[in-house]
C-alpha positions in Angstrom: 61.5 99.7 31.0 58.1 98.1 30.5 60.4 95.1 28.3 58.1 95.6 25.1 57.7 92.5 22.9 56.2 92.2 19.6 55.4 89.6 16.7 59.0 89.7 14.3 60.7 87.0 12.6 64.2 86.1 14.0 66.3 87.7 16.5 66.1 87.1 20.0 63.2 86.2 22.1 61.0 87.6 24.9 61.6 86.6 28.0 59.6 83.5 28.1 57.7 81.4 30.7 58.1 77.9 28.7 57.2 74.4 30.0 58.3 71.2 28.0 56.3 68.5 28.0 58.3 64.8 27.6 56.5 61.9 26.6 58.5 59.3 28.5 55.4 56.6 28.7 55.8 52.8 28.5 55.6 53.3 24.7 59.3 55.4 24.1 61.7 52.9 24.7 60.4 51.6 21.9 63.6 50.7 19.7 63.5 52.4 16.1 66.5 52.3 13.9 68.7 51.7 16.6 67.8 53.4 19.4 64.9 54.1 22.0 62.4 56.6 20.9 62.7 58.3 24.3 66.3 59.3 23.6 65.4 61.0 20.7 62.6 62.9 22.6 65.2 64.0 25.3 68.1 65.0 22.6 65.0 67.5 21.0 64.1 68.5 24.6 68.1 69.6 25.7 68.4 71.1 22.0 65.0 73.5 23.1 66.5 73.9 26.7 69.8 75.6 25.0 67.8 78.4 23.4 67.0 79.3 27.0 68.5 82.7 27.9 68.8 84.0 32.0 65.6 86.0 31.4 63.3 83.1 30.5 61.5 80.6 33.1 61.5 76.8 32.5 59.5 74.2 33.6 60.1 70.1 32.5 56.6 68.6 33.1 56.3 64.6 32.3 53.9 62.5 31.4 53.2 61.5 35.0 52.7 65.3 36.2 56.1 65.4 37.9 57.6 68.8 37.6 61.0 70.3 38.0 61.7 73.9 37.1 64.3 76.6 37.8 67.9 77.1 35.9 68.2 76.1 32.3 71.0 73.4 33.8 68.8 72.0 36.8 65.8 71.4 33.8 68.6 69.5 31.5 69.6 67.8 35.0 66.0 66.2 35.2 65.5 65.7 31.7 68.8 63.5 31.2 67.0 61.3 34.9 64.2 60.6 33.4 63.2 56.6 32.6 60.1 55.6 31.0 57.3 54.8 32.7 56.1 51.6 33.4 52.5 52.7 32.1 50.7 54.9 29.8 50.8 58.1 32.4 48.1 60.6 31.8 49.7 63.3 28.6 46.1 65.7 29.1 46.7 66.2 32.8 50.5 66.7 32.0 49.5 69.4 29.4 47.3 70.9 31.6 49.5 71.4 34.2 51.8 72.8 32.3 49.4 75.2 30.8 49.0 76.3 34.4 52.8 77.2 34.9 53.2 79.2 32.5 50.0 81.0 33.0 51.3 82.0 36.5 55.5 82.6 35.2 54.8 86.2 35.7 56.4 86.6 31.9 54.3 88.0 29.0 55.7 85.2 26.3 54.3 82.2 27.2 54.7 78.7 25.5 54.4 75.1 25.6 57.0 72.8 23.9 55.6 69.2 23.5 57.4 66.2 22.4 55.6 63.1 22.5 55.7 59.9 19.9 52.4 60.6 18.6 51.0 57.4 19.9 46.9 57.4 19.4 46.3 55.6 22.5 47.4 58.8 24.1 45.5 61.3 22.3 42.3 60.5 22.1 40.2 63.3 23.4 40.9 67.2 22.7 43.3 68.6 25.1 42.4 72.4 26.0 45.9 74.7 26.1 43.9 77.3 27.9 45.3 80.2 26.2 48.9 79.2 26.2 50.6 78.7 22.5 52.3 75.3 21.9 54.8 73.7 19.4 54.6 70.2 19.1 57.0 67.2 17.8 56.4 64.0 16.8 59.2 62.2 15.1 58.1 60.8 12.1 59.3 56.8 12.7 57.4 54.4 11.5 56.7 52.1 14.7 58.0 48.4 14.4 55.8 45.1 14.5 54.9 44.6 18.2 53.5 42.1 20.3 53.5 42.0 24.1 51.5 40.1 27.2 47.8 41.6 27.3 46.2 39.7 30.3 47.8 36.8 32.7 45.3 35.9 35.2 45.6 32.5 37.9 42.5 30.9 37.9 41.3 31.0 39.9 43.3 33.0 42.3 43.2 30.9 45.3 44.6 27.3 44.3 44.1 24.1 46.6 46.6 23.8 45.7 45.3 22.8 42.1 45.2 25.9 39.6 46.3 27.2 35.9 47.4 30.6 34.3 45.8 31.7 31.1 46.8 34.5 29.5 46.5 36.4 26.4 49.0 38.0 23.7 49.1 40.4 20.9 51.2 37.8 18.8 50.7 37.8 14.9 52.7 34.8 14.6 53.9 32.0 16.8 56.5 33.1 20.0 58.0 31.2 22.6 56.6 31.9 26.4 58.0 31.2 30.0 55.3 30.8 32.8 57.6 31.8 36.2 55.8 31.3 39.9 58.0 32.3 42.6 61.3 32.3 41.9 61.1 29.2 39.6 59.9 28.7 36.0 57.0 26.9 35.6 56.3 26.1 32.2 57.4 27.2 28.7 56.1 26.5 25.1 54.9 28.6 22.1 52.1 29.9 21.5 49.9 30.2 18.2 48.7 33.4 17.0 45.1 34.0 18.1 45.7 31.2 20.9 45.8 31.8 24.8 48.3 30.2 26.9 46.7 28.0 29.5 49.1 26.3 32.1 48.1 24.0 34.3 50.4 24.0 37.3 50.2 22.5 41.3 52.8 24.3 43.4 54.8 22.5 46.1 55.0 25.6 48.1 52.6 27.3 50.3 51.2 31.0 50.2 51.1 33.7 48.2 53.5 33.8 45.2 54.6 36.3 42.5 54.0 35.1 38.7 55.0 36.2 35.3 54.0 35.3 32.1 57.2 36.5 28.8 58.1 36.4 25.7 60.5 36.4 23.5 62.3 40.1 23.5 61.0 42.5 20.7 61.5 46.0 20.1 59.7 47.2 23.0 60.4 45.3 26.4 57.9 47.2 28.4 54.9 44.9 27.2 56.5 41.3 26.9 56.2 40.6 30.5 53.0 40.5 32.3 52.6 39.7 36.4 49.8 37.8 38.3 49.4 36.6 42.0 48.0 34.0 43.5 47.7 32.1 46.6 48.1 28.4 47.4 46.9 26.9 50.3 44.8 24.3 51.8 41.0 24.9 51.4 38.7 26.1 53.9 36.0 24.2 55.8 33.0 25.8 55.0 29.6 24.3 56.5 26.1 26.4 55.8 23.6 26.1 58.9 19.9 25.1 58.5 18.5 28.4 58.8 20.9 29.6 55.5 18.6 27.4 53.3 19.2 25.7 49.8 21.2 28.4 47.9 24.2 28.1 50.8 23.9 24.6 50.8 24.0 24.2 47.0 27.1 27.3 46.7 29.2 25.2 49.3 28.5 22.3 47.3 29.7 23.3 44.3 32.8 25.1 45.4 33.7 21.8 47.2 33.3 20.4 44.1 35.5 22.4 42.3 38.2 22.2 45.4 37.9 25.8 46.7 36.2 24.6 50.0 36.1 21.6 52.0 33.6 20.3 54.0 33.8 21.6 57.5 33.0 24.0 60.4 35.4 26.4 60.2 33.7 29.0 58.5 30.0 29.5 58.4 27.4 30.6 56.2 24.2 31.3 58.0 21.4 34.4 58.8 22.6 36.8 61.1 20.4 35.5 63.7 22.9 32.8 64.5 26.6 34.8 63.6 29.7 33.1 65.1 32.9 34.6 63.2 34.6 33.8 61.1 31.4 33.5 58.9 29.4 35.3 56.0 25.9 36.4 57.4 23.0 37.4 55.5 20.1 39.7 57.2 17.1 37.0 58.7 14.4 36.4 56.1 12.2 36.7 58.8 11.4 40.1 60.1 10.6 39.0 63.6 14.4 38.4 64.1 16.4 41.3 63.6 16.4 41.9 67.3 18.2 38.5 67.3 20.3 39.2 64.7 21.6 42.7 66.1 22.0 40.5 69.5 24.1 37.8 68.0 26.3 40.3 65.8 27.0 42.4 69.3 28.0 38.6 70.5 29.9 37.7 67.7 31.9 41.5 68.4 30.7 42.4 65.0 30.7 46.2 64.9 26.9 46.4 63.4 23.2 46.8 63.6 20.7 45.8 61.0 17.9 49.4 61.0 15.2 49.9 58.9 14.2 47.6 56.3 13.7 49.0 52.4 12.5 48.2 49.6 13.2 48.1 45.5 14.1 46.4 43.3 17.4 48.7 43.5 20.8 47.5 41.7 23.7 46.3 43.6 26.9 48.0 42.8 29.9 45.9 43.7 33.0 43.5 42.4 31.3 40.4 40.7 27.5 41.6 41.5 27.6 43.5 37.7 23.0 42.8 37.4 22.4 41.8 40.9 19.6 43.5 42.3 18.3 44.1 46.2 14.7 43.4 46.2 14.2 43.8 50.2 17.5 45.1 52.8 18.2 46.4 56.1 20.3 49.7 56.4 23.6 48.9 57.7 25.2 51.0 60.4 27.7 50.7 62.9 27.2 50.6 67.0 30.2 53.2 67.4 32.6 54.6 65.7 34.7 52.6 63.6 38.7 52.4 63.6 39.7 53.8 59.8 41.1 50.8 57.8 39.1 48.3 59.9 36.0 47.9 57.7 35.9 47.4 53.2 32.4 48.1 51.6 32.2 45.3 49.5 28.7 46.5 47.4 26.2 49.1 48.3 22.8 49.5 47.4 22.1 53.3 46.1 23.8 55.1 49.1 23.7 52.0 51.7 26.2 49.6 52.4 24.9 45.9 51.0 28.1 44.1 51.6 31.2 44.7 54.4 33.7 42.7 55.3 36.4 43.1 58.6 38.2 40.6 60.8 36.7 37.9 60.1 32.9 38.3 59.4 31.1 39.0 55.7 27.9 41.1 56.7 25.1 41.2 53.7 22.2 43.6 54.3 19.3 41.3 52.5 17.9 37.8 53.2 19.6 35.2 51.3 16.1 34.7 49.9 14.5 35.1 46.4 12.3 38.0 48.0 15.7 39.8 49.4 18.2 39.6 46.1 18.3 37.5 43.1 22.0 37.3 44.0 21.4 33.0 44.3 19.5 33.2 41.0 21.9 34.4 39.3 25.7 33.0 37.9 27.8 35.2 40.2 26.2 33.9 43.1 28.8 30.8 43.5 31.7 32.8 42.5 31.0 35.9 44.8 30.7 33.2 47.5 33.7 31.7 46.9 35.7 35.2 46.6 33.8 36.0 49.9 35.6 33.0 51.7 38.6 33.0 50.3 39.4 36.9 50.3 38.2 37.9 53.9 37.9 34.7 55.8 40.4 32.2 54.7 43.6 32.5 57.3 46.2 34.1 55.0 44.5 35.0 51.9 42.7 37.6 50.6 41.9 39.7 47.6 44.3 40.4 44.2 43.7 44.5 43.3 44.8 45.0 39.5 46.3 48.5 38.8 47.9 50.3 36.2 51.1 52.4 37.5 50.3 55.4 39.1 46.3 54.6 39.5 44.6 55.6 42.2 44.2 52.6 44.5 42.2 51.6 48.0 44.3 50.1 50.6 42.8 47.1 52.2 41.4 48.1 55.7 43.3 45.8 57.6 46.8 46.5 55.8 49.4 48.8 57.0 52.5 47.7 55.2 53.3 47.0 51.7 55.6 44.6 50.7 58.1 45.4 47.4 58.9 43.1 44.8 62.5 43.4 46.1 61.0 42.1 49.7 61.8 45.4 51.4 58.4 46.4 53.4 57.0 50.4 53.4 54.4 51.8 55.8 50.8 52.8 54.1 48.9 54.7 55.8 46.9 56.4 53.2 42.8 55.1 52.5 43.5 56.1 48.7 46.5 55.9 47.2 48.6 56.0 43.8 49.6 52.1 42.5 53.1 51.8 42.1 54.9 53.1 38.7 56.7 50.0 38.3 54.9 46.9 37.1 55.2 44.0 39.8 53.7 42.0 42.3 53.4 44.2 45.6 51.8 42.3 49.1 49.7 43.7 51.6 50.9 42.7 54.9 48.6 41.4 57.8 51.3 41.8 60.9 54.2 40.2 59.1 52.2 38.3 56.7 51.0 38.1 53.5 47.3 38.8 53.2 47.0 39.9 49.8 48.3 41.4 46.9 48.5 44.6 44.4 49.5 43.2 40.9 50.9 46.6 38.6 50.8 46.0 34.7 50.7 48.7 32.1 47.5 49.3 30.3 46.9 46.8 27.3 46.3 50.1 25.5 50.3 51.3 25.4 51.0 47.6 23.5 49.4 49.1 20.4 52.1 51.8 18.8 49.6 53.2 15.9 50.7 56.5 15.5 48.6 59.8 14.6 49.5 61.6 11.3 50.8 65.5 12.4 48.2 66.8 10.8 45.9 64.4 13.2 48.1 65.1 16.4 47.8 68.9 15.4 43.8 69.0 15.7 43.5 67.1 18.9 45.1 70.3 20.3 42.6 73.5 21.2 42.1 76.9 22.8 45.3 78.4 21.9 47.7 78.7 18.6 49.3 75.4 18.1 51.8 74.2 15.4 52.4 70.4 14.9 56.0 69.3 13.2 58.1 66.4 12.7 61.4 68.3 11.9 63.3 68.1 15.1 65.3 71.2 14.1 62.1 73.7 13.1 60.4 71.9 16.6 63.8 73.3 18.6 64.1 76.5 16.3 60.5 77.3 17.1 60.2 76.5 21.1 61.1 80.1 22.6 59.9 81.8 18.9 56.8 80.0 17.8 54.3 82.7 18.8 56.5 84.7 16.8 57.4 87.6 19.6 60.7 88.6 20.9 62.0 91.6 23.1 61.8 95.2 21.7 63.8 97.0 24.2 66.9 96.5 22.6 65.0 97.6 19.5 63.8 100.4 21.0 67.8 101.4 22.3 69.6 101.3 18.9 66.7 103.5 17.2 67.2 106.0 20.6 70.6 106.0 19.6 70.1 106.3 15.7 67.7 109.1 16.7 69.6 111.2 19.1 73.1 111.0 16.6 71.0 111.9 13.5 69.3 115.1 16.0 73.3 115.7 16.5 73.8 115.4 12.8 71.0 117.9 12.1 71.5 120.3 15.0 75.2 120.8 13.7 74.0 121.3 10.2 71.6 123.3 11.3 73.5 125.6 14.4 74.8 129.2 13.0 78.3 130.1 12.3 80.1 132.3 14.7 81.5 135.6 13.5 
């Protein structure tokens, strides 16, 4: 009654809470003799499934930590739906959530059937199986020569309207490319092994555009195509005011020079003390006006207050301030309560906010002096300016946020919609968020315009198909009995059987049985004869 199980070869199994774990990451489709890896993995998973009896509990858990469970049919269902990723996916979470299933199928036979390709890139750290048995398969196919698409960037990424993509491949000898920027191809050429492609292009049309940088098809499509945005437009009139000093005046200058500004009073670079948006403001370097400077910003409808003033040297943490350091700044804070999405913390300084940004105001909390930041002493001081402008003040444009698929992004603060690489548009409302699982170029939408953009590409990691020996793949595994194979029929054989237990109670019956007709047996041997 109790279903009793023990550790016998053969037979049939105890009922069994099993999971099956399916590699499907940008790596499967990888073609080897013939045919994707990922269809191999999926005919191994549905030979598994049909060892399933009624009595046993199934789970399909992929890469990405999606999971379908219920009938032996609805599992094969979901299995024969599944596409590769567009990325590498995350194989330890997947594992652990499966472990976790199992661990609460109410069933005393638990296991964990894993078939993955073995890729290194994926298994690089020990992956705990929390008690829960596995059987893992890794098809022993040597991978094929591959080379893909490892970085495409536009430099830089606002063009005006003058620009060029670079990017970088994995090619051990020379391959054709296509440069594509809208709907249009740019450029095309072939590229020497070790060399970047560099493209010098100037757009007739205006905004922000989609681009892709591909090669010539190889075994595995995922990885010869790789996306970038960028925006064209006309450059913004930046002036700096007296009181900014020599390190705006010099900035503007050199990114005038290099075409990223023009000369102008559009925008504004000044101390606080004198804010008139659209404009990046630094606190006053002297402390007699912060008074002023809260006065102006309330003015300017800038939703903050310079407060008490501290002191380091303290390290700025923020996009394109990697060594900057805040030697004197103002805590930051806001005169009410702020909208949600309506303010981006662009660096902080321990826990204050150095650097935010909203509708149309950049807000630094230290002087634009040597004795407030060495931010103007050092080479990101130009650039940073430059990305200021262009990615919160410049009409249109804004910043380019690199993901892989699935990543956990930040939405901008002013954006509510995102727009599709097929143009359809879909509400966001979330602050965090996953990227996208398929690689593109996604916009964030300003009203009904393009503001910015989200640029999905897998990891460079998933272009490298190394593969781990068994033995290797084996070891990475801990914290429970695991066996390693690369014999599809002993991985199938072994999914519902590896720990080696099945159920007794039928046992049990037949020797009931045995035992009662051999007490009959006995009893009529035994009885006494009748007169």
């Amino acid at each position: 009654a109790a279903r009793p199980i023990g550790r016998f070869a053969g037979g049939s199994h105890a009922p069994t809470a099993i999971a099956i774990v399916l590699d499907h990451s940008l790596s499967t489709p990888v073609v080897i003799n013939g045919a994707p890896v990922l269809a191999h993995h999926q005919e191994e998973a549905r030979a598994a499934i049909g060892r399933a009896n009624a009595s046993d509990r199934l789970w399909l858990v992929t890469a990405d930590s999606r999971v379908v469970g219920g009938s032996a049919g609805a599992v094969r269902a979901a299995l024969d739906r599944t596409e590769a990723l567009g990325g590498a996916g995350d194989l330890r979470a997947a594992v652990a959530r499966a472990a976790q299933l199992v661990r609460g199928g109410g069933l005393p036979s638990r296991q964990l059937a894993i078939v993955t390709d073995g890729q290194a890139s994926s298994w690089t750290a020990a992956v705990p199986l929390d008690g829960v048995a596995a059987t893992v398969f890794a098809p022993g196919l040597a991978p094929p020569k591959n080379r893909g698409v490892v970085s495409a960037l536009a430099e830089p990424p606002h063009w005006t309207p003058r620009g060029a993509v670079r990017a970088t491949t994995t090619a051990t000898d020379s391959v054709t490319f296509r440069v594509a920027l809208g709907a249009r191809a740019a450029a095309r050429g072939i590229v020497a092994p070790g060399e970047d492609i560099v493209v010098r292009l100037a757009p007739a049309d205006r905004g922000w555009m989609a681009g892709a940088v591909e090669l010539e098809p190889d075994e595995l499509r995922g990885d010869d195509v790789r996306w970038f945005a960028v925006h064209v437009g006309p450059a913004p009139a930046v002036a700096a005011t007296p009181a900014a000093g020599m390190f705006a005046r010099t900035a503007i200058d050199a990114l005038a020079q290099e075409g990223r500004v023009a000369r102008g009073s559009d925008i504004m670079v000044s101390g606080a003390e004198s804010a008139r948006r659209p404009g990046v403001f630094f606190a006053p370097t002297d402390p007699v006006q912060i008074g002023a400077a809260n006065r102006a910003l309330e003015r300017a409808d800038i939703p903050w207050k310079f407060g008490a003033v501290r002191s380091g040297p303290a390290p700025v943490t923020g996009a394109g301030l990697a060594g900057v350091s805040a030697l004197r700044w103002y805590s930051i804070a806001p005169r009410a309560a702020l909208e949600p999405g309506t303010v981006d913390t662009l660096a902080m300084v321990g826990s204050d906010a150095w650097a935010v940004a909203g509708e149309g105001y950049v807000l630094v909390a230290s002087p634009l002096a040597t004795d407030g930041t060495d931010l103007p002493l050092r080479a990101s001081w130009v650039p940073w300016l430059g990305s200021a402008i262009a990615d919160h003040l410049s009409g249109d444009a804004g910043a380019i946020t690199e993901a892989a698929p699935g990543a956990t992004i930040a939405r901008p603060a002013w954006a509510h919609e995102l727009e599709e690489p097929d143009g359809t548009h879909r509400e966001v409302t979330e602050s965090r968020l996953p990227a996208p699982e398929r690689a593109g170029v996604y916009f964030w939408l300003r009203g009904t315009q393009r503001a910015g953009a989200l640029v999905v590409n897998p990891e460079v990691e998933e272009s490298d198909l190394t593969r781990l020996p068994v033995a290797t793949l084996q070891s990475r595994f801990s914290g429970a009995e695991v066996a390693a194979t690369d014999d599809a029929g002993r991985w199938a054989a072994s999914a519902f059987s590896f720990s080696g237990r099945r159920a007794l109670d039928s046992s049990f019956i037949v020797l009931g049985v045995l035992l009662l007709a051999a007490e009959a047996v006995v009893t009529r041997a035994i009885a006494p004869k009748a007169d």
